[in-house]
Phi, psi and omega in degrees: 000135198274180197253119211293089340191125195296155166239172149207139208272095192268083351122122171228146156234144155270149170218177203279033193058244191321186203333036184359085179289358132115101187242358162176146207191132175206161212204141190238126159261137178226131209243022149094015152231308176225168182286117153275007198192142165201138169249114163223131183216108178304156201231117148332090168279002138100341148239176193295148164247126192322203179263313171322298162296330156317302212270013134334274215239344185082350191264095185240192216291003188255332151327298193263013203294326206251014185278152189280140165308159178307304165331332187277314175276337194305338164283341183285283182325315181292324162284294209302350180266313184314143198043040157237157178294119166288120197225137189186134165339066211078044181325328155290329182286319186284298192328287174314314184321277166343305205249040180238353163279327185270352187258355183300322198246063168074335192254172160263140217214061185258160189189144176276175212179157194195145185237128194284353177278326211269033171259316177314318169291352181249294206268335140250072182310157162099024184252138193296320195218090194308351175322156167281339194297284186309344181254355144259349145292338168268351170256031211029048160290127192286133162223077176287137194053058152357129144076013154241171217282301197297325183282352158279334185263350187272344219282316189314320193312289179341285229281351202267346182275329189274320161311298186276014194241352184309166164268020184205017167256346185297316154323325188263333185286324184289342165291283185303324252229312198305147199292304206241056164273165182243006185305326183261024176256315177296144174324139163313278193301005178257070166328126194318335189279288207309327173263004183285004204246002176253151155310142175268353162324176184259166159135224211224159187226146190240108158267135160241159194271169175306335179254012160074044188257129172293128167239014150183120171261153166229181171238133169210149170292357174212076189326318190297307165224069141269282218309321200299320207290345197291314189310289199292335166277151194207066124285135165284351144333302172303293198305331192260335168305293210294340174284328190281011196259098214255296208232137155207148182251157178220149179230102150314146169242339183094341197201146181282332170282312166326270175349328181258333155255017148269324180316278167327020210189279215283331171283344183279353186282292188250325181040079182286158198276002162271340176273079190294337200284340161308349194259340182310141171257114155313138163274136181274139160227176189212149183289102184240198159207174170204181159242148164260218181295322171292352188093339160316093151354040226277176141245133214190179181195160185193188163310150177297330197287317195258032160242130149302130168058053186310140176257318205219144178241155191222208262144332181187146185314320179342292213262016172275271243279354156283345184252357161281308176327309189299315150330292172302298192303320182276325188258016174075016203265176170261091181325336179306290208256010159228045182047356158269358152222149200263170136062055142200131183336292198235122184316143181209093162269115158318316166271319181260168215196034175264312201346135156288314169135038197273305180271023151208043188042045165300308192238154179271121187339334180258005149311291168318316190303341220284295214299313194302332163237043142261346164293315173287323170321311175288303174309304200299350183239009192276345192235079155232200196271087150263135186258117188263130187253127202243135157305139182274184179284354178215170168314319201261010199191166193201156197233111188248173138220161201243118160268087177239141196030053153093010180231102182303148174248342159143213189196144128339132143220117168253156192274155211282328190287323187298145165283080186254123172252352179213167168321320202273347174278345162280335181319281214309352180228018181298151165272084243260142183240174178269163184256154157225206196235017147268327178308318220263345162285296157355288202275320207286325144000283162333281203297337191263351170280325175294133170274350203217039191325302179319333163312306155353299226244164161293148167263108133283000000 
């Protein structure tokens, strides 16, 4: 019995934009000569399509009102694509459309694929632009009715038949098609050398758009795959990242800490339009102390605006009353009298069990006291001058960061051969940063989680 012959399913869909619901969809079966088979259909996406996508696509909510829901077409669509390669303009997206519909009814929905831009980038290199509109005016291809599914998946049909007449496509298709390519993963607009060209190492990463516009930096302790999980997730957040992703740059750090205060800096730099959480300006609060009536040592935290004498500033309520816990917990303390629980006689913290018994007069107030300003004494000194030492980006280098007076100052990298006898001999090689109240969330983590700081630091 002979060896059954490849096919392929060539594919467009329209959708409503924003949680891209399916409103028409057509599928060319192709038997790598000619087309056998074609399904086209307007789709009920079961919500409105905005104005934008009408004046778009022509397709609007009066079009689809008697058109069948997806469920209703999904055993036709689930046949005419089996056991064939599903191929389509930018193959992620109408795949995640398509198959975020079958799973919506249950079903599962898988097909090996293959993208007709990124096939367009190998086999006919040098054209300014892979759009299909444009690449088909530079490949005279006829693309009649623009931006609907069936005149787009016809135009696809053309362009994927000039792909297959190459003299170098059974080699380039056997490529993309190999289990563990990454072709049918990458954005259409990234070429496979830029990510074969990122390192598994930490440090920070730049996605950019066609026009070397930055739109989103990370940190990741393995860059190669931090970046590959971005491919593979399909939130629509991602997924609208990932068509916009032309290009990425990368800065090794050597460290997961560098990597998070270089991360910091370059989104505060540049504030790409994927990094939203960054452009919030955080409310400041802050950490104080006081005494009460009893002669009791408190600890509290409230807005910045509205703390006397701050020991510690945070960035988000979160993250105050997480670091009094921590407080409380390494110094022994009472929660009670450390405001993490109000309006009761004797402290019960679901988590912490340091009290001594101060609120329920176990213990004496000048006991308490010892510990509670040895708590304060530590916040109030914790921002004092540290070089916190770091692994560099090679074997051959070390990576600081500089704590002077109470301020971060950036961070560094020296080879290992250089002579540092003082503070002034790391100068010469600081990176010099701004401190913000995400660094000062960082470092301060740090300093309060190492039981052993000094391990940390340069010695002189």
């Amino acid at each position: 019995m002979g060896k059954s012959k490849t096919t392929y399913t060539i594919i467009d869909v329209e959708t409503t934009g924003r949680g891209n619901e399916i409103t028409e969809i057509s599928i060319f079966k192709h038997d790598g000569e000619k087309v056998l088979e074609e399904f086209t259909s307007l789709v009920n996406p079961n919500s409105l399509i905005p104005d934008y996508i009408t004046a778009l696509t022509g397709i609007d909510n009066a079009m689809v009102a008697d058109a069948p829901i997806f469920a209703e077409i999904a055993e036709a669509v689930f046949s005419i694509t089996e056991d064939s390669i599903f191929v389509a303009h930018n193959v992620n997206f109408d795949y995640n459309v398509i198959r975020n519909e079958f799973r919506k009814i249950d079903m599962d929905f898988r097909r090996r694929k293959l993208c007709t831009i990124r096939l367009s980038r190998v086999l006919f290199p040098g054209f300014r632009s892979y759009s299909l509109g444009k690449l088909c005016v530079s490949m005279n291809i006829d693309l009649v009715d623009r931006h609907r599914a069936r005149g787009d998946a016809e135009a696809t049909v053309t362009l994927f038949e000039k792909l297959l007449a190459h003299k170098n496509s059974k080699t380039v298709f056997a490529d993309f098609l190999k289990k563990g390519s990454k072709e049918a993963t990458l954005p259409s607009h990234l070429p496979s050398a830029i990510f074969d060209a990122i390192p598994n190492g930490p440090g920070i990463y730049y996605f950019k758009n066609k026009k070397g516009k930055i739109i989103y930096v990370g940190k990741a302790i393995n860059l190669k795959k931090r970046v590959l999980g971005h491919f593979y997730d399909k939130k629509e957040k991602e997924l609208d990242l990932c068509r916009e992703t032309a290009h990425i740059d990368f800065e090794l750090s050597g460290s997961d800490l560098v990597a998070r205060l270089m991360e910091d800096a370059a989104i505060k730099h540049h504030f790409p339009i994927y990094n939203q959480a960054a452009k919030r300006v955080p409310k400041p609060y802050a950490v104080f102390s006081y005494e009460d009536r009893q002669g009791i040592e408190h600890l509290a935290f409230n807005t910045l605006k509205a703390t006397p004498n701050p020991l510690q500033i945070f960035h988000s309520i979160r993250d105050c009353r997480l670091y009094l816990e921590q407080v409380c917990e390494r110094f022994e303390l009472c929660p009670k009298y450390c405001h993490l629980q109000e309006n009761v006689w004797t402290c019960s913290h679901y988590k912490l069990t340091t009290c001594k018994g101060v609120c329920r007069e176990e213990e004496s107030v000048a006991s308490y006291n010892e510990r509670a300003n040895l708590a304060i004494n530590y916040m109030a000194n914790s921002n004092q001058n540290r070089i916190l030492k770091e692994k560099g980006r090679h074997l051959e280098e070390e990576a600081f960061v500089l704590i002077k007076n109470g301020l971060y100052l950036g961070y560094g990298f020296v080879e290992k051969s250089e002579q540092i006898i003082n503070t002034d001999d790391l100068e010469a090689f600081l990176i010099p940063q701004k401190e913000t109240t995400e660094i000062q969330g960082i470092l301060r983590k740090l300093l309060l989680e190492s039981s052993n700081v000094q391990a940390l630091v340069y010695k002189f």
